[in-house]
N, C-alpha and C positions, 0 to 999 in steps of 0.2 A: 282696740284703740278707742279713746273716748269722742262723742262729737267735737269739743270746744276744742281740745288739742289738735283735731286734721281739719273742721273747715275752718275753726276764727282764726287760726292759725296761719292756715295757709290758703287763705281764698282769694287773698288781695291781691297776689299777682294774676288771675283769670280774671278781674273786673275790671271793664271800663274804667282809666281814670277819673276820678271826682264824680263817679258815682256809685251807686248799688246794685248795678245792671254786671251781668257775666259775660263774657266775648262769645259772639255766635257759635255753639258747637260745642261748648265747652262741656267736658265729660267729669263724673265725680271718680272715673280711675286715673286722671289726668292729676287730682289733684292727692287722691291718693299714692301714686307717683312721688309727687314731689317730695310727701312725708316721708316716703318711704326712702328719697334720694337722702335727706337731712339725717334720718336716723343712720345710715351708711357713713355717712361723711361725720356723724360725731363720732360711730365708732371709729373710724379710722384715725381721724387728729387724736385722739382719746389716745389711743394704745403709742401715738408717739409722741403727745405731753409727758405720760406718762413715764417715759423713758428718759425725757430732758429730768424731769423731777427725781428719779432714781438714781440723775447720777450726780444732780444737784445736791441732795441728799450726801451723798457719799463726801464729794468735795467741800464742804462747809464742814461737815466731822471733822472731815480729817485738817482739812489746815486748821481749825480753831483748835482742836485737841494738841497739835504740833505745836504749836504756839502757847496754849497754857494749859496744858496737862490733860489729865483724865475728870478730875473731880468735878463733880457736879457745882462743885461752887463757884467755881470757875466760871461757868454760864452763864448764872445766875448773881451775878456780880457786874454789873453798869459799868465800871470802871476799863474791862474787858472787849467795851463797844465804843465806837466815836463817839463819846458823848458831849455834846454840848446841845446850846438852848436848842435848837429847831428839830433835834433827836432827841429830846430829852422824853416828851412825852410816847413816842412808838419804844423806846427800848424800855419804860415801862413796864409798858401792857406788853411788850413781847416776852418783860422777866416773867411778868402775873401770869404769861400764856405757857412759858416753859416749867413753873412752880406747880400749875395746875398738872400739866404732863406728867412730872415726878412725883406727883401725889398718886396720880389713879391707881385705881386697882380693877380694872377694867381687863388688863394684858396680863398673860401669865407671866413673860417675860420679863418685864417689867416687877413683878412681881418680888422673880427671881433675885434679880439684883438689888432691890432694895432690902431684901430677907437675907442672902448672904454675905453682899459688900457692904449695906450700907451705902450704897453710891450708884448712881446710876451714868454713865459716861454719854457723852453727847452721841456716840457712835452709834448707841442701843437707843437712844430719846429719839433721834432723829426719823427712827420707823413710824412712831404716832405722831407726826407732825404732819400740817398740810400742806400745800402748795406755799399757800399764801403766808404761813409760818415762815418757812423758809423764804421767802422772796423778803419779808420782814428784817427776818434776821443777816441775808446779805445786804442790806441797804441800809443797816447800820455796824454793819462790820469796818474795824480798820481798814484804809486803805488799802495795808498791806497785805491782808488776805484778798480784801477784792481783787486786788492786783492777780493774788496765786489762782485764786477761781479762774480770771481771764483767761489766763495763761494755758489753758488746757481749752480754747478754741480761738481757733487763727480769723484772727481782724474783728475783735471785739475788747472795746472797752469798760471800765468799771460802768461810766454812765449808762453805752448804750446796753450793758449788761442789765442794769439795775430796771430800764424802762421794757427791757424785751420782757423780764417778769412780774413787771407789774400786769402786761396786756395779755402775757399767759395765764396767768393768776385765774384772769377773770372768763379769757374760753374754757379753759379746763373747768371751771364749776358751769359753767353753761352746756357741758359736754354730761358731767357727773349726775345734776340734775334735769337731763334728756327736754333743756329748752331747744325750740328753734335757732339752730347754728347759723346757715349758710348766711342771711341777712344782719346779722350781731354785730353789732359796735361798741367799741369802749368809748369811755367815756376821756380816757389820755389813749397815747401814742405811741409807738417806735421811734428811735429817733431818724431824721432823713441817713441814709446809709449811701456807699457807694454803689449797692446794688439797687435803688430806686434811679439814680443817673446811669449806668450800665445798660439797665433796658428801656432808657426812653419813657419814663413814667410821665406822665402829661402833668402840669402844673394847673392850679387855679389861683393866679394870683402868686404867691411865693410859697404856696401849702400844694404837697403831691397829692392825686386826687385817688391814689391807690397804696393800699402797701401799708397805711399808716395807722388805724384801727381797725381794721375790718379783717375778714378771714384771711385774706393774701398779706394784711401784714404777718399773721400765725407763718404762712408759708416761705414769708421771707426769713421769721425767726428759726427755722426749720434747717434754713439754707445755712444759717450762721454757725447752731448748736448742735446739730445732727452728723455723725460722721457721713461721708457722701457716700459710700454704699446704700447705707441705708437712709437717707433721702432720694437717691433716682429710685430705690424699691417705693417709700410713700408717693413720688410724682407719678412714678407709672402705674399703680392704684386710682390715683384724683383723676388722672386723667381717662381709665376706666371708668369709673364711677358719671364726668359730666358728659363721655359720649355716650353711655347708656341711659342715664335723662333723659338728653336730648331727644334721643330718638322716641320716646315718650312722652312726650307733649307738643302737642298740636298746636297751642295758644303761647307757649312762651318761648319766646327763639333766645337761640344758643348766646345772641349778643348778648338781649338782657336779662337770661339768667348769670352771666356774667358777671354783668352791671351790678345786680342785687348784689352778688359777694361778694362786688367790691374788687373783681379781678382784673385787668389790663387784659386786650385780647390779646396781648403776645405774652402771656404767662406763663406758657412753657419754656421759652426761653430761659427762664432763669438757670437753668441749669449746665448751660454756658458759662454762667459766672462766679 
């Protein structure tokens, strides 16, 4: 690992605030530690964004295909998507983004289908698309497939659907290119759910002070998109991963590593609800 990515990194929770001084005692395996917590905790959110994404993928295929066929013109045709003025310019650039797609020749696959159909079906495009492609492209999809996306997780709507991937969008490239996780913030939000009143999320003013850009909102989006088998297997990982921290750093206590992530300390709870 390089210096600037483990101390500039990650030095500022061992120093005295509002200065340049270290807390007494503070050890450089303490802070190697913590890198070494963050890089744990990316791969794990990592392998189940990427799971939300894989089935995201599948569901926008398939209802936009259900809905107007196979042909690639289909897609690539505005008229296909809600278009009016304040989508006018994202479905755009998401045509220019899916033209570009259909052009490459980068994929063999890809390759395939445009050498023997002539066509390449949103089923097959949807493999080389991003995150943030597809989070595009439902958030200017007719209602009525947002509706059908919904409809395949219990107590989510088109809206709060549309904002849970705008704020996945952006952990998952902060996971892909191995920035500093556990402290990240978006720059928007989740929207308030009923599982921020559920556990008691503390208020500042009329805005919750947890849950809502930061990592435990990721975790609240988890609780929503994720079948529940397999979110208690990701909780019961997180929660291996902060008691083994813990017990590895002398200078930063369990509250406020917490704090950093932006976690309520009864965050296990959520799995209650």
């Amino acid at each position: 690992m390089g210096y600037f990515p483990l101390i500039d990194g990650y030095k500022q929770l061992f120093r005295i605030p509002f200065t340049k001084t270290y807390k007494q005692g503070t050890t450089f395996n303490e802070i190697v530690a913590l890198y070494e917590f963050d890089s744990d905790l990316r791969e794990l959110f990592f392998k189940y964004l990427l799971q939300i994404e894989r089935h995201l993928r599948s569901l926008t295929s398939y209802y936009f295909t259900e809905k107007y066929g196979e042909l690639q013109t289909a897609y690539l045709d505005n008229r296909n998507y809600n278009l009016n003025k304040s989508t006018q310019g994202t479905i755009s650039r998401l045509i220019s983004t899916l033209q570009r797609a259909v052009n490459t020749t980068d994929y063999e696959f890809i390759n395939y289908y445009r050498t023997i159909y002539n066509n390449i079906p949103l089923w097959i495009l949807v493999s080389i698309l991003t995150f943030g492609n597809l989070s595009k492209m439902y958030q200017v999809f007719p209602q009525s497939l947002q509706t059908k996306v919904c409809k395949n997780f219990e107590n989510v709507n088109r809206k709060q659907m549309q904002q849970f991937l705008s704020v996945l969008t952006k952990f998952r490239n902060v996971c892909a290119h191995s920035e500093r996780l556990f402290t990240y913030r978006t720059r928007d939000a989740i929207s308030d759910l009923p599982l921020h009143h559920n556990m008691s999320i503390p208020k500042q003013g009329i805005q919750y002070q947890y849950g809502k850009n930061d990592l435990f909102a990721v975790v609240i989006a988890f609780r929503y998109l994720l079948p529940d088998k397999d979110f208690l297997i990701f909780r019961k990982r997180l929660i291996q991963l902060i008691n083994a921290i813990s017990k590895k750093l002398t200078h930063l206590n369990n509250h406020d590593l917490l704090e950093k992530m932006g976690f309520p300390q009864n965050w296990k709870t959520i799995a209650r609800y």
